[in-house]
N, CA, C and O atoms as a Tripos MOL2 file, in Angstrom:
@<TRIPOS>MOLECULE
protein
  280   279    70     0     0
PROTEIN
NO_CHARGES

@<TRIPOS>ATOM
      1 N         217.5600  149.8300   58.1060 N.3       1 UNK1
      2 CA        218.1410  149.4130   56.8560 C.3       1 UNK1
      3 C         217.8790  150.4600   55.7670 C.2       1 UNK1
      4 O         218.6420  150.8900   54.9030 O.2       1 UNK1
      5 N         216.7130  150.7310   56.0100 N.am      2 UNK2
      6 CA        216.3230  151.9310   54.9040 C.3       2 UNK2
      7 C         217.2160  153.7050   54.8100 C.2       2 UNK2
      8 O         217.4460  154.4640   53.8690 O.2       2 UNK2
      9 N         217.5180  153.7730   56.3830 N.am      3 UNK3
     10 CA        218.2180  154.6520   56.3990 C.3       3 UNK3
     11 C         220.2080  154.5620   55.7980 C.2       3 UNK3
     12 O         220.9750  155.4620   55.4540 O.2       3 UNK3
     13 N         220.3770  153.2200   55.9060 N.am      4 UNK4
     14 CA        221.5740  152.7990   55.3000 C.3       4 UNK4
     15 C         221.4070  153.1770   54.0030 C.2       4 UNK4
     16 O         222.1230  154.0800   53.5700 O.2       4 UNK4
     17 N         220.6030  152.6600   53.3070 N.am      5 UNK5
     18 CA        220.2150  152.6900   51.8740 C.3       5 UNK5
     19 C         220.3580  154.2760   51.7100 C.2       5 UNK5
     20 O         221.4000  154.6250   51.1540 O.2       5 UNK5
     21 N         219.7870  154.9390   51.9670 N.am      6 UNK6
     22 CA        219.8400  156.1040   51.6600 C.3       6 UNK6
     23 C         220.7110  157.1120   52.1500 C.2       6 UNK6
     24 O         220.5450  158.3260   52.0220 O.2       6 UNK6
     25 N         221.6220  156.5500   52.7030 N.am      7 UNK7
     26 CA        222.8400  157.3100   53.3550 C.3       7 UNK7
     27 C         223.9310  156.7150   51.7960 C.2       7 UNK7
     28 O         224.5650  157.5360   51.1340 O.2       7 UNK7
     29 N         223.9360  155.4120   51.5190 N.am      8 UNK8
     30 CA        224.6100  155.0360   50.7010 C.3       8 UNK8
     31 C         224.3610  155.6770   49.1540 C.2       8 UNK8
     32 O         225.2450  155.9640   48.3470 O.2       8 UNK8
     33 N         223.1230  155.7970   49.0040 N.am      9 UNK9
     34 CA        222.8570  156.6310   47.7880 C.3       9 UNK9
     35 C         223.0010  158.2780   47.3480 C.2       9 UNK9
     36 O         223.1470  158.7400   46.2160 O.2       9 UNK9
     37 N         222.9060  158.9910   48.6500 N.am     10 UNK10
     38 CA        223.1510  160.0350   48.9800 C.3      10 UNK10
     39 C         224.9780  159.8050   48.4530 C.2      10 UNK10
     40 O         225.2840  160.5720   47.5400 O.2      10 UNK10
     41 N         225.9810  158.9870   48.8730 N.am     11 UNK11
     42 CA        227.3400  158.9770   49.0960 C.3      11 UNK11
     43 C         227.3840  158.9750   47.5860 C.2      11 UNK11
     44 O         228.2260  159.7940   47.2180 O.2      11 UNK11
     45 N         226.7050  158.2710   46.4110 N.am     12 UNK12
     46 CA        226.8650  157.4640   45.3120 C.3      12 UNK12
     47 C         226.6580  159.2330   44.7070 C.2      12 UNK12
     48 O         227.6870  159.8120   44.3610 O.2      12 UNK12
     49 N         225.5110  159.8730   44.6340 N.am     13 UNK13
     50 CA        225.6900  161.1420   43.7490 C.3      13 UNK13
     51 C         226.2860  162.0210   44.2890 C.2      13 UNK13
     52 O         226.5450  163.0470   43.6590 O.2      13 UNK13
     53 N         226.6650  161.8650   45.5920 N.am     14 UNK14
     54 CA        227.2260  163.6300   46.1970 C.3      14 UNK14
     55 C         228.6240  162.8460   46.3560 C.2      14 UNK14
     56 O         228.6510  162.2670   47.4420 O.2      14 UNK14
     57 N         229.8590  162.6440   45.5520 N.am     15 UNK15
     58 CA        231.0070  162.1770   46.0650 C.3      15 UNK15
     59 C         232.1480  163.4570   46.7580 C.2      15 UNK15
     60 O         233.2540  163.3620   47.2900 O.2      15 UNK15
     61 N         231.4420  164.3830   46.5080 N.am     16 UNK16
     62 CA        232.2780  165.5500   47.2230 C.3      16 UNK16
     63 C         232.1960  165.4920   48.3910 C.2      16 UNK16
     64 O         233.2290  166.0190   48.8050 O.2      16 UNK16
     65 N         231.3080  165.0160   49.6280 N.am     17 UNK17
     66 CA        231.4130  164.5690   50.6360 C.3      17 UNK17
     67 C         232.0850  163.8200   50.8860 C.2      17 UNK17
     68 O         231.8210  163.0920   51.8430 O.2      17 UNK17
     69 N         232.9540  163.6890   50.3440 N.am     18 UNK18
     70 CA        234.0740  162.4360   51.0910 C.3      18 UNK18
     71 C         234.5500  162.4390   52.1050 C.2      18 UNK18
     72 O         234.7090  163.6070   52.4600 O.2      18 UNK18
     73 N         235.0230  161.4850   53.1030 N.am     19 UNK19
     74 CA        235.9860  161.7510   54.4420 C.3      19 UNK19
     75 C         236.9500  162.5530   54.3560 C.2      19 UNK19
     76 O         237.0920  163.2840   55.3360 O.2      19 UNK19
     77 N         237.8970  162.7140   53.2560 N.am     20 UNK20
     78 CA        239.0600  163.5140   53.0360 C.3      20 UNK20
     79 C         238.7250  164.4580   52.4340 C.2      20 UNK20
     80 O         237.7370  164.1280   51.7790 O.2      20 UNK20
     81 N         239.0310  165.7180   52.2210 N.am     21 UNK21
     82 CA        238.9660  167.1790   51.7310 C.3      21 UNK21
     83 C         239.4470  166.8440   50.3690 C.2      21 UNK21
     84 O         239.9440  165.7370   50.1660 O.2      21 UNK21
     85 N         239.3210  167.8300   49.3070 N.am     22 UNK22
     86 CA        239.7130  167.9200   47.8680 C.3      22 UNK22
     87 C         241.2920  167.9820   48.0400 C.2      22 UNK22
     88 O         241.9480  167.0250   47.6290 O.2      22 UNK22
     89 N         242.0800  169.3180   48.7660 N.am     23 UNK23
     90 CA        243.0010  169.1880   49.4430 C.3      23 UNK23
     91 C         243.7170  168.1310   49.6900 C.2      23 UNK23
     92 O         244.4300  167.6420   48.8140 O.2      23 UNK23
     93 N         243.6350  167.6310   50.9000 N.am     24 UNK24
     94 CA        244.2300  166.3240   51.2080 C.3      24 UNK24
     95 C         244.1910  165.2200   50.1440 C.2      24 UNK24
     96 O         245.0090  164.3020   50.0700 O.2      24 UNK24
     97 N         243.3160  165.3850   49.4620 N.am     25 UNK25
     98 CA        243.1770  164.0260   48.3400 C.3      25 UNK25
     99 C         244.1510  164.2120   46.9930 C.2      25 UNK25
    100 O         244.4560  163.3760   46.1430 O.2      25 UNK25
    101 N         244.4760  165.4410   47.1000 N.am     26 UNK26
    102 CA        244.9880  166.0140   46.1700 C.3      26 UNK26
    103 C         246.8660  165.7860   46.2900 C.2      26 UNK26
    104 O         247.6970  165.2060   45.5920 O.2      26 UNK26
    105 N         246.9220  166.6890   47.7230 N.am     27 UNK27
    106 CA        248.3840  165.7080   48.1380 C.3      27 UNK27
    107 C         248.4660  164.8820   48.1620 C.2      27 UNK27
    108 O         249.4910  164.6660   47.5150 O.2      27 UNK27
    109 N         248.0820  163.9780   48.4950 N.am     28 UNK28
    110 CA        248.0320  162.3870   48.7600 C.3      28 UNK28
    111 C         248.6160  161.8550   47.4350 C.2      28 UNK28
    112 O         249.6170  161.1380   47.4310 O.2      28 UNK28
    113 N         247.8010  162.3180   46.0170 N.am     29 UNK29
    114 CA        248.3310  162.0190   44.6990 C.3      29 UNK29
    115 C         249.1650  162.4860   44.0350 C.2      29 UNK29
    116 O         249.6520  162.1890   42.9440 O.2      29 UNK29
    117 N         249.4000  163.6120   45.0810 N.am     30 UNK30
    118 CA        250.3420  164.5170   43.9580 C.3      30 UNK30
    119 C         251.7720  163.6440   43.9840 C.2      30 UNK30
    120 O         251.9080  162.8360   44.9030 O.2      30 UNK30
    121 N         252.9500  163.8070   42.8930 N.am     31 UNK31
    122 CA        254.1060  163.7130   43.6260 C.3      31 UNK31
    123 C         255.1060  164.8070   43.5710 C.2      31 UNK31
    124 O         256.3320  164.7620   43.4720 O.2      31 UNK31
    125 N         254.1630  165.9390   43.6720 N.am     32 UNK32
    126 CA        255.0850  167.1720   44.1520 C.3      32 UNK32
    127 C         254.9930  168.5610   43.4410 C.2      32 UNK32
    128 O         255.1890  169.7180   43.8110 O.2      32 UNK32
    129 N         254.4930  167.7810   41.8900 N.am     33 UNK33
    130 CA        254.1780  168.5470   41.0220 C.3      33 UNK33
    131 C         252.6880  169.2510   40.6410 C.2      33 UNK33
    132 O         251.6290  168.6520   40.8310 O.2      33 UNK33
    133 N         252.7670  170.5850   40.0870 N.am     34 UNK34
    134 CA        251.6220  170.8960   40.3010 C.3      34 UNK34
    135 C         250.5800  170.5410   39.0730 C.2      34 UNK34
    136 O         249.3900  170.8140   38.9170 O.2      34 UNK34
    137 N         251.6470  169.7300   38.1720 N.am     35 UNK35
    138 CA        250.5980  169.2540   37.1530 C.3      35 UNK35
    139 C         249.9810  168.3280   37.3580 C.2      35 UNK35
    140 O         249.1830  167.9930   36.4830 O.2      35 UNK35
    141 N         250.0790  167.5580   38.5390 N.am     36 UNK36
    142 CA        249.3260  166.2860   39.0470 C.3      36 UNK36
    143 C         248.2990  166.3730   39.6610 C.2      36 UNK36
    144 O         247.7590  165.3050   39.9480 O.2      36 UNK36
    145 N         247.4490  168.0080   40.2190 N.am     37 UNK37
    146 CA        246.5980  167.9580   40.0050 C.3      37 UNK37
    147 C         245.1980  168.1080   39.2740 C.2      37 UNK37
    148 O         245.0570  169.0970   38.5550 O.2      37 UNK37
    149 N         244.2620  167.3020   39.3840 N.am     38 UNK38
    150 CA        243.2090  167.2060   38.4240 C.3      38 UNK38
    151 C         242.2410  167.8540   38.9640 C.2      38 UNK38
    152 O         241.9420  168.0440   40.1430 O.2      38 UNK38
    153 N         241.6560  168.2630   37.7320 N.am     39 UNK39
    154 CA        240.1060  169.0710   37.5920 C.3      39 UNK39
    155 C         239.2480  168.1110   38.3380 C.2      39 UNK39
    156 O         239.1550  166.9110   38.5980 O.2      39 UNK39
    157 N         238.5900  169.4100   38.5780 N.am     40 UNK40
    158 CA        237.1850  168.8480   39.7150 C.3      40 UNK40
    159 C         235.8820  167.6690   38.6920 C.2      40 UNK40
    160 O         235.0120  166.9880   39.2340 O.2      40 UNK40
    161 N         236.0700  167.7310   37.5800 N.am     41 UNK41
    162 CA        235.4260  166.9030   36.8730 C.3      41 UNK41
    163 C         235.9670  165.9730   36.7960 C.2      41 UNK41
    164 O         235.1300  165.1750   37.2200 O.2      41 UNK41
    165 N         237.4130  165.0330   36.3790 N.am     42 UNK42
    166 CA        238.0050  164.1350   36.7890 C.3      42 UNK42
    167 C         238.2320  163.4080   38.1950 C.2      42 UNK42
    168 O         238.2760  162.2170   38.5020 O.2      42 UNK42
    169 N         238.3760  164.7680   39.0380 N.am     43 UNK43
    170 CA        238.1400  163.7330   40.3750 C.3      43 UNK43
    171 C         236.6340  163.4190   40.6100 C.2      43 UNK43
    172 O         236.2870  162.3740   41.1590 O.2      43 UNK43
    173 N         235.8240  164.2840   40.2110 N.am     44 UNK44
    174 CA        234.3480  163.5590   40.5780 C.3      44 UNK44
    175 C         234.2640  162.3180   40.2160 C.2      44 UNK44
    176 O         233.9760  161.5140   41.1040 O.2      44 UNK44
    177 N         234.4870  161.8090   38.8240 N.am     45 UNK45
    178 CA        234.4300  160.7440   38.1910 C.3      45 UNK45
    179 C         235.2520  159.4180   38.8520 C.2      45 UNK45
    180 O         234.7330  158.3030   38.8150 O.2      45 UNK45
    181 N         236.5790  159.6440   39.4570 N.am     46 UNK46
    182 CA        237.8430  158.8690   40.3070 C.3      46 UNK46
    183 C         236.5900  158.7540   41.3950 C.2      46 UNK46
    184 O         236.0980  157.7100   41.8220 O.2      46 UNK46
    185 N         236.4010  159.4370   41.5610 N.am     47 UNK47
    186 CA        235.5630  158.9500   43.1840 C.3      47 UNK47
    187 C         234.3080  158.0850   42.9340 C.2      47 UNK47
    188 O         234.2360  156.9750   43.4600 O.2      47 UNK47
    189 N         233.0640  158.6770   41.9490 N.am     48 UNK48
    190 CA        232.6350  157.5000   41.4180 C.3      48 UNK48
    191 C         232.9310  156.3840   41.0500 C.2      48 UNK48
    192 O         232.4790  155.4080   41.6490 O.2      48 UNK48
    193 N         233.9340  156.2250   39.7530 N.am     49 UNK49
    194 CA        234.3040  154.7980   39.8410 C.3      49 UNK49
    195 C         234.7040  153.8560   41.3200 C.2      49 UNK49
    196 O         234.4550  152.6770   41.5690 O.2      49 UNK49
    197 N         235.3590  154.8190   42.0810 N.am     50 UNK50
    198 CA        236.1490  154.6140   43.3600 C.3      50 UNK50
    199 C         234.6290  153.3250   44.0720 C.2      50 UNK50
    200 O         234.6230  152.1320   44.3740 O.2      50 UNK50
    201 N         233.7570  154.2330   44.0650 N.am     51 UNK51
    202 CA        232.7010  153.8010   45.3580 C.3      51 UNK51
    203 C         232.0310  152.8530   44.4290 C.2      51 UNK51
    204 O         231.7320  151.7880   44.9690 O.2      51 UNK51
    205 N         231.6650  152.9810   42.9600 N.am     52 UNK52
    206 CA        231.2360  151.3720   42.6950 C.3      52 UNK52
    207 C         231.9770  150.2340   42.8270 C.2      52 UNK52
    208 O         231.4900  149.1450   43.1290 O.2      52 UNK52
    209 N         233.4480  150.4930   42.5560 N.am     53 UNK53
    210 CA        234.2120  149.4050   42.4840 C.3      53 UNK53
    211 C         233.8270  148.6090   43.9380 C.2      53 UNK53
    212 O         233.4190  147.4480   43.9200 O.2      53 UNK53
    213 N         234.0030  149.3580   45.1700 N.am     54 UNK54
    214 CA        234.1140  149.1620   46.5320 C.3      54 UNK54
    215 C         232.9780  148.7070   46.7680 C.2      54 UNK54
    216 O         233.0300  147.7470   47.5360 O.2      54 UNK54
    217 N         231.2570  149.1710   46.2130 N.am     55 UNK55
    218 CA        230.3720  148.7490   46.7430 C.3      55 UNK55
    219 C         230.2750  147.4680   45.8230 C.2      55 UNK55
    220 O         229.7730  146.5530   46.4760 O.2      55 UNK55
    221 N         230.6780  146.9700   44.1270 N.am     56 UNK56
    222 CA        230.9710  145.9860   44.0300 C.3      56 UNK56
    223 C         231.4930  144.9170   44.4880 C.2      56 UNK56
    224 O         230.8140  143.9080   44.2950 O.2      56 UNK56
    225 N         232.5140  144.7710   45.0570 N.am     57 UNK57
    226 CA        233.0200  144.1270   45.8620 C.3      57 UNK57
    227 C         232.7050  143.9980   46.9120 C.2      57 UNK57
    228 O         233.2790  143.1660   47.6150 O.2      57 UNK57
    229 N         231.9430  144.5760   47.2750 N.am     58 UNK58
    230 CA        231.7070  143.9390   48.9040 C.3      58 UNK58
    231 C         230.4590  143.4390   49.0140 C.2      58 UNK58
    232 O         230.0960  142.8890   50.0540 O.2      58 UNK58
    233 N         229.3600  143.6270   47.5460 N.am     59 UNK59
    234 CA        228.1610  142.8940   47.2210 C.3      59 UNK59
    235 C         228.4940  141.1370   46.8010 C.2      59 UNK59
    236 O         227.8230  140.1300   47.0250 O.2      59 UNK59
    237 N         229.9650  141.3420   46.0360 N.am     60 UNK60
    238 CA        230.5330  139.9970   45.2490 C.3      60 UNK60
    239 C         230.8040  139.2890   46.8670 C.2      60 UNK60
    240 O         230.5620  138.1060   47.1060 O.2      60 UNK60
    241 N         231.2270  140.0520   47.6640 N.am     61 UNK61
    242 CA        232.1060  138.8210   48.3870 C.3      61 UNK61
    243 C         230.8740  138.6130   49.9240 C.2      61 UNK61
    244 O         230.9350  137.6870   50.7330 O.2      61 UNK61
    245 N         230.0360  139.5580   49.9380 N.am     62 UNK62
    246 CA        228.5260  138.8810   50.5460 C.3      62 UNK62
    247 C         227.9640  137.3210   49.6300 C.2      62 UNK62
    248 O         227.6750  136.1720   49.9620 O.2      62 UNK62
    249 N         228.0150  137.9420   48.6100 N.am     63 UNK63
    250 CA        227.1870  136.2670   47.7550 C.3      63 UNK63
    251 C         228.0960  135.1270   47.6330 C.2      63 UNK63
    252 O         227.7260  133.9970   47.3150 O.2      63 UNK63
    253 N         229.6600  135.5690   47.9770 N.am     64 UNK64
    254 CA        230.1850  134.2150   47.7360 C.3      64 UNK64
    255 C         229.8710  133.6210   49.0390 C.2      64 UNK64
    256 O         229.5170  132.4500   49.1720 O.2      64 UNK64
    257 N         230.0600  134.7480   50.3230 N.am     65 UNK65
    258 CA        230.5270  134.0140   51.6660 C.3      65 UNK65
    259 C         228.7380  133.3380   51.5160 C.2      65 UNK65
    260 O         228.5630  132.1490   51.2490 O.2      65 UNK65
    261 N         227.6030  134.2630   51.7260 N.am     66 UNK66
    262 CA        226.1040  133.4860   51.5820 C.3      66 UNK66
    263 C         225.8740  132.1430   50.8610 C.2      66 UNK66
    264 O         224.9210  131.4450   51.2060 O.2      66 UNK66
    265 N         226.8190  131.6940   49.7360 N.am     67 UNK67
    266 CA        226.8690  130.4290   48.7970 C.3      67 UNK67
    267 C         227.2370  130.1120   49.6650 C.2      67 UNK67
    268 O         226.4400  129.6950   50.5050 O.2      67 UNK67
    269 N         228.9480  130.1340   50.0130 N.am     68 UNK68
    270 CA        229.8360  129.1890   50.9030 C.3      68 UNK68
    271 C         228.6750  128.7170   52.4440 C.2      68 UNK68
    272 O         228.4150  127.6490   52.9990 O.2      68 UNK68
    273 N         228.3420  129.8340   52.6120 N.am     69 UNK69
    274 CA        227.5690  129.2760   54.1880 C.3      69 UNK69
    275 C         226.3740  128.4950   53.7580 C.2      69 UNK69
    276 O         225.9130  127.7670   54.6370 O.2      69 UNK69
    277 N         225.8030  128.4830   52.6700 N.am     70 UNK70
    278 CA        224.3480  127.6490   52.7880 C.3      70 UNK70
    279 C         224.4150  126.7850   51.7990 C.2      70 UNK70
    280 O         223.4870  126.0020   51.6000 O.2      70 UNK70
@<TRIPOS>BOND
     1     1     2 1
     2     2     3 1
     3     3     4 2
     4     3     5 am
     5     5     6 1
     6     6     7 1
     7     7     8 2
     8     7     9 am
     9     9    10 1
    10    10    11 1
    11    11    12 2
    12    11    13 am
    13    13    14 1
    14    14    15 1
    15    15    16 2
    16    15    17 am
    17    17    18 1
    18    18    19 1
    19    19    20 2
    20    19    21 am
    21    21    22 1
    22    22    23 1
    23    23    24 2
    24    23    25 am
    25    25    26 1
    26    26    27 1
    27    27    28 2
    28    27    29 am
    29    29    30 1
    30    30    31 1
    31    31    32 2
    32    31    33 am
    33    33    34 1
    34    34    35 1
    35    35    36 2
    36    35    37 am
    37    37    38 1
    38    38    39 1
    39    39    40 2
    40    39    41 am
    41    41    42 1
    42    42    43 1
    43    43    44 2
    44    43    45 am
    45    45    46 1
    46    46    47 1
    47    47    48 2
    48    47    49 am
    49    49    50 1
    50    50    51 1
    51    51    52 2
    52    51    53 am
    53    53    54 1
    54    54    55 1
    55    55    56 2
    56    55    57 am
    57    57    58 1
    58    58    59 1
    59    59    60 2
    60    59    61 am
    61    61    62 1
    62    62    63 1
    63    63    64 2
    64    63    65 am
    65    65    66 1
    66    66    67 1
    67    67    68 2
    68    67    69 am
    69    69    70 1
    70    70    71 1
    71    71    72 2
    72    71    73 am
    73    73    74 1
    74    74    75 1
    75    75    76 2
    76    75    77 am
    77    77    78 1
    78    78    79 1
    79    79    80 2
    80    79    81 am
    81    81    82 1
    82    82    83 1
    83    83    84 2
    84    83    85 am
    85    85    86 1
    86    86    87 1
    87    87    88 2
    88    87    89 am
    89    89    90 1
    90    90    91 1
    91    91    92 2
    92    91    93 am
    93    93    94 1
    94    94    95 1
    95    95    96 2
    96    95    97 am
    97    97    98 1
    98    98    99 1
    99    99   100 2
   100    99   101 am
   101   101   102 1
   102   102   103 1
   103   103   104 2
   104   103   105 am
   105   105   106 1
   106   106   107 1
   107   107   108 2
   108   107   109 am
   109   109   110 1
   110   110   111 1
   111   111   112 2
   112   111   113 am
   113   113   114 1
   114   114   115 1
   115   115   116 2
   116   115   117 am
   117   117   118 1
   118   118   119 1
   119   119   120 2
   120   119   121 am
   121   121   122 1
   122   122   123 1
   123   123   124 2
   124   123   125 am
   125   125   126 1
   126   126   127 1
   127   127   128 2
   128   127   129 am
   129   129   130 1
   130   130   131 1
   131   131   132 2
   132   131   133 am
   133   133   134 1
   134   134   135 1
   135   135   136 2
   136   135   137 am
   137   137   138 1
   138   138   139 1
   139   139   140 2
   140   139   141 am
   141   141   142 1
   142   142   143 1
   143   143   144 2
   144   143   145 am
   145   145   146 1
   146   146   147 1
   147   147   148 2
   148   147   149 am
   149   149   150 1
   150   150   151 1
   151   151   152 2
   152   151   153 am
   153   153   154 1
   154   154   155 1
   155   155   156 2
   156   155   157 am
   157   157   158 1
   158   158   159 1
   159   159   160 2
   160   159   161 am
   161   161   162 1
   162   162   163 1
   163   163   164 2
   164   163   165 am
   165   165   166 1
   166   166   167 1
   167   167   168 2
   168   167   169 am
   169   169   170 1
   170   170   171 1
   171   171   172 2
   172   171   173 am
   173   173   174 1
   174   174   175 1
   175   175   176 2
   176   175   177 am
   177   177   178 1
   178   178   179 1
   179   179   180 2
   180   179   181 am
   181   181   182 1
   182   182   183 1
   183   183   184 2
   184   183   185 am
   185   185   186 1
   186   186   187 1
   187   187   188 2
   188   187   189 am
   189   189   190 1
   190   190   191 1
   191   191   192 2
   192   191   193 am
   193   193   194 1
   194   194   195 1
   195   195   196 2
   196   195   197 am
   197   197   198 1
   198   198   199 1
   199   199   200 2
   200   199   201 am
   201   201   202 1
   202   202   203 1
   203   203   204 2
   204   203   205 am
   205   205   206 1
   206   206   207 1
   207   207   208 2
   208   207   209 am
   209   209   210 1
   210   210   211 1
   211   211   212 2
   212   211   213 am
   213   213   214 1
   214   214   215 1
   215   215   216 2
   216   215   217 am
   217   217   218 1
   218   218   219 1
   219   219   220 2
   220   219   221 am
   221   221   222 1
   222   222   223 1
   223   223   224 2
   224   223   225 am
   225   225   226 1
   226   226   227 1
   227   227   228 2
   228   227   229 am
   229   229   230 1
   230   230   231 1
   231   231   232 2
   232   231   233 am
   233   233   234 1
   234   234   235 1
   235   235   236 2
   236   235   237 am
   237   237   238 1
   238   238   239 1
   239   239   240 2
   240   239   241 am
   241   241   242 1
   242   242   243 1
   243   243   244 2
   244   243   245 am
   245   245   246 1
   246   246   247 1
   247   247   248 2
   248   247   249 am
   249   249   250 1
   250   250   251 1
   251   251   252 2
   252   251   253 am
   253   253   254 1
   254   254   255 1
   255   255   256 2
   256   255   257 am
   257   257   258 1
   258   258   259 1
   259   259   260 2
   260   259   261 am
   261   261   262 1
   262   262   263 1
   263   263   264 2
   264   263   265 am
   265   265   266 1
   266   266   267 1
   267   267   268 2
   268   267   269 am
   269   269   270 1
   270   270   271 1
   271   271   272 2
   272   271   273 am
   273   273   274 1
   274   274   275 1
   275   275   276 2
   276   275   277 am
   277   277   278 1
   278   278   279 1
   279   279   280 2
@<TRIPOS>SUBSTRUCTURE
     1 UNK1         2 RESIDUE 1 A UNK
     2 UNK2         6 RESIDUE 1 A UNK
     3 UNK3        10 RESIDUE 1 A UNK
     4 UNK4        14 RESIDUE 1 A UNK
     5 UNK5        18 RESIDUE 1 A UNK
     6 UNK6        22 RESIDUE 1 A UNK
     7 UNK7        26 RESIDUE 1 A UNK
     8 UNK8        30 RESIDUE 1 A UNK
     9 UNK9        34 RESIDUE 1 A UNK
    10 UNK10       38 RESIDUE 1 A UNK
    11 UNK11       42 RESIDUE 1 A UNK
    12 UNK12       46 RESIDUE 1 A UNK
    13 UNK13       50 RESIDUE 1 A UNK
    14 UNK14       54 RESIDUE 1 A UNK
    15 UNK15       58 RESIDUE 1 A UNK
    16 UNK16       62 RESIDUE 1 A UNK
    17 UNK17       66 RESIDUE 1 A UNK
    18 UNK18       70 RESIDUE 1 A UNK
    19 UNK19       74 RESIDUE 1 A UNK
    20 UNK20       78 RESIDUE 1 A UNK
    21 UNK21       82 RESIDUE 1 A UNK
    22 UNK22       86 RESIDUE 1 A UNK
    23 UNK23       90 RESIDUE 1 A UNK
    24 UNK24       94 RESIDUE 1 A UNK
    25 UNK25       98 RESIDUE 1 A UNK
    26 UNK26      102 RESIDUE 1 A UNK
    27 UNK27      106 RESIDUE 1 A UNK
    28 UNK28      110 RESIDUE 1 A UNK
    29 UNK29      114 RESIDUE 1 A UNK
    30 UNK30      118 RESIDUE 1 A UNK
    31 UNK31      122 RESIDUE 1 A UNK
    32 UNK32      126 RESIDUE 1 A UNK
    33 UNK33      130 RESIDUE 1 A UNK
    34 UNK34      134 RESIDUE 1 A UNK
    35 UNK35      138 RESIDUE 1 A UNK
    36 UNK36      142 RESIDUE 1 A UNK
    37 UNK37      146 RESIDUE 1 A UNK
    38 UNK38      150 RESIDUE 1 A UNK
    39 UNK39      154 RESIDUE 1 A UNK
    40 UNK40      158 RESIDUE 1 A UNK
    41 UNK41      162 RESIDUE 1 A UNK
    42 UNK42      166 RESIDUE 1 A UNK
    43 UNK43      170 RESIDUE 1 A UNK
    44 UNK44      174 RESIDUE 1 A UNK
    45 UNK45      178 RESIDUE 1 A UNK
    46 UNK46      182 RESIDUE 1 A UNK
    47 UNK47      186 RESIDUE 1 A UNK
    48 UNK48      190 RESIDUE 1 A UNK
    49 UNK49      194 RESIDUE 1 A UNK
    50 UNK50      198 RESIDUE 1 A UNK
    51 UNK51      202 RESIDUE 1 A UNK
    52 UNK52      206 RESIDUE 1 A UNK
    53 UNK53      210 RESIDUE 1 A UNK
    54 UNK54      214 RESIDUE 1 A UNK
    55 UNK55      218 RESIDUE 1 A UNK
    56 UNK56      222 RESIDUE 1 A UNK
    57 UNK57      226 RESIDUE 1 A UNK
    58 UNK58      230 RESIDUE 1 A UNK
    59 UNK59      234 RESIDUE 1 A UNK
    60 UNK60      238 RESIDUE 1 A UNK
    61 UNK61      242 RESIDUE 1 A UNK
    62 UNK62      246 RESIDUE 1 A UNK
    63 UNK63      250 RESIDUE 1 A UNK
    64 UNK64      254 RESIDUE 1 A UNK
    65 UNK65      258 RESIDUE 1 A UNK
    66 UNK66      262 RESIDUE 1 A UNK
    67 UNK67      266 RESIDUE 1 A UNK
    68 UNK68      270 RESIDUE 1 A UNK
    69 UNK69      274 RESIDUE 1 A UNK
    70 UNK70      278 RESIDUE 1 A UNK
C-alpha cells in the first residue's frame, strides 16, 4: 500500500510522466491549428488539475459506495 502511495505522489508532482507524450497530447487537442498549442506551463497545470479532479472522484465515490455498503 505504501508503495501505491508513493507511486501516486510521485504522479501528483512529476505530471510530465504521463502515459501520453507532450506530442500526442498536443494533437489530440489541437484542431489543426498551430495556435492551439499551449506552453509547457499551462499544460503542467491541465494535468494537475486533470489528476486531482480524477483522484477526487474516485476518493468521493469510495465513501459513497463504503456508506452505501455499511
Amino acid at each position: 500500500m505504501r508503495a501505491l502511495w508513493e507511486w501516486v505522489l510521485n504522479l501528483v508532482k512529476e505530471p510530465r510522466k504521463a502515459a501520453l507524450s507532450k506530442q500526442s497530447r498536443f494533437s489530440v487537442m489541437s484542431n489543426g491549428s498551430d495556435q492551439s498549442i499551449a506552453s509547457a506551463a499551462d499544460q503542467e497545470a491541465r494535468n494537475r488539475i486533470a489528476i486531482w479532479i480524477t483522484l477526487g472522484g474516485m476518493i468521493g465515490v469510495t465513501i459513497l459506495v463504503s456508506l452505501l455498503l455499511f
